[in-house]
N, C-alpha and C positions, 0 to 999 in steps of 0.2 A: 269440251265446251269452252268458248273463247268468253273472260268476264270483262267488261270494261267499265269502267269508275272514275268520275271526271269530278272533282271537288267543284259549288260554287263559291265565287269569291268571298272572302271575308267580310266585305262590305253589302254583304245582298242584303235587302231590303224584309225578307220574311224568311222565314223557317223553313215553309211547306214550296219548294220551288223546284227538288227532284221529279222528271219524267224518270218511267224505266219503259223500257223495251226490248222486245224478245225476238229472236229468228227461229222459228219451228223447221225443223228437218224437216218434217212432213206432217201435211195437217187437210183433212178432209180432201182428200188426193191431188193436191198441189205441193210442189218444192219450196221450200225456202220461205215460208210464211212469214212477215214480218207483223207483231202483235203490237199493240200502241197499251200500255196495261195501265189502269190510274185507279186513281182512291175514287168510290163513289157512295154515295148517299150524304155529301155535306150538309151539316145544318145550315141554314138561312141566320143565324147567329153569326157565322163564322164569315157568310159575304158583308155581313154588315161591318165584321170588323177589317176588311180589306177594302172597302169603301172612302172616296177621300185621300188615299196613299200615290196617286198620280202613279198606278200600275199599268195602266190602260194607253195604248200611245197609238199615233194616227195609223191609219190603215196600211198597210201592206203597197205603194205605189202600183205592183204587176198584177194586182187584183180590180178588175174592170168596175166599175161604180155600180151595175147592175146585180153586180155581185153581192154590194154591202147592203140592200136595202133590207131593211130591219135589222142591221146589225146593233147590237147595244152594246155598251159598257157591261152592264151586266152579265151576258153572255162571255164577256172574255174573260170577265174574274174568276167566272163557274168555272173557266180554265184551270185558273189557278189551283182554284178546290179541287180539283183532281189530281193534284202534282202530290210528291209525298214530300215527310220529313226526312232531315237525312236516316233518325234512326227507322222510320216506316221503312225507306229505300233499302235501305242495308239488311232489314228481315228479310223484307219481299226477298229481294234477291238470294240473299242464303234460303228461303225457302225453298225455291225455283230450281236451282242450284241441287237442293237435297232432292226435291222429291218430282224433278220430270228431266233433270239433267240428259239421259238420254235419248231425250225428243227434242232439247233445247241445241242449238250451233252457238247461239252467241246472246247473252243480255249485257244491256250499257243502262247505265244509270249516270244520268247528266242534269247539271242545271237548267230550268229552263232559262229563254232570254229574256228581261224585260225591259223594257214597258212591252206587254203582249199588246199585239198590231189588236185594232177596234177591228170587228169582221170575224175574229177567230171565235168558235163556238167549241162549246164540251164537248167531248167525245162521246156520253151518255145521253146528251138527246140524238144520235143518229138514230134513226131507224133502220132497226133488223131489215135484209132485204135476201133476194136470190143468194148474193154470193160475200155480203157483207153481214158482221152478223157479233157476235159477245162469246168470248170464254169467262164462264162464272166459278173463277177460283172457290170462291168462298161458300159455293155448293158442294164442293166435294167433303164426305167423312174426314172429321179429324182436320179440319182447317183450323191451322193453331194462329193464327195473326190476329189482333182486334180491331185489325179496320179489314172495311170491303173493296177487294180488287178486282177490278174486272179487267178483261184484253179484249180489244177492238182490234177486226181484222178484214181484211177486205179481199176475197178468193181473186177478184175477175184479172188483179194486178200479179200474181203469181201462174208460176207456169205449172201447168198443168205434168203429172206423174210419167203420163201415156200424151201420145199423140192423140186431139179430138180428132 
């Protein structure tokens, strides 16, 4: 298993600004599953206090305008609240690491960028769908972390085991 770990700068603005992400071997009969994993059930305490901090920056230009309608500030902080600390990052990952190592190719843990472009939404309000859908870490026995990680993953983007 490939680990990658990319420091944010010394000048970053918050604590909580690690994404992690996973490449599954094989995962519900597709190759190469790429998992988007983040912290979820932030308190509403916690956007309050990320509020005001000029985190939020203009949209994404290749993102068509029909795209942003209803997009909020809020929605792209909820981003935030999903991102970990570095020592959340550094568990997860040794967890991942210990206990699915050989189903994992590769996890990276990196800063995210900020000002998150306005437009971007959490990864936890997707809805489950066909081929998109949650791995719920923190349902398995013996989850030893104290926070909630979930992985967001999307089958229709991965190739498929067998030929349909």
């Amino acid at each position: 298993m490939k680990k990658q770990c990319i420091a944010a700068p010394d000048n970053a603005p918050l604590d909580r600004i690690y994404i992690v992400a996973a490449t599954l071997n094989v995962f519900k009969g597709r190759r190469h599953v790429e998992v988007h994993i983040f912290r979820h059930g932030a308190a509403d305490e916690e956007l309050a206090a990320l509020e005001g901090k000029n985190l939020v920056g203009p949209p994404d230009p290749a993102v068509p305008p029909q795209a942003l309608q209803g997009a909020t500030e809020e929605a792209a902080l909820r981003c935030l609240l999903e991102a970990f600390t570095a020592e959340e990052s550094q568990a997860l990952a040794a967890y991942l690491e210990q206990r699915y190592a050989e189903h994992i190719e590769k996890i990276t843990v990196c800063p995210l960028e900020l000002p998150v472009p306005l437009g971007v939404a959490p990864l936890g309000g997707i809805p489950e769908g066909k081929s998109t859908g949650f791995i719920r870490f923190d349902a398995v026995p013996d989850y030893p972390l104290s926070f909630v990680a979930r992985g967001f993953y999307d089958l229709a983007i991965h190739e498929p085991l067998t030929t349909e």
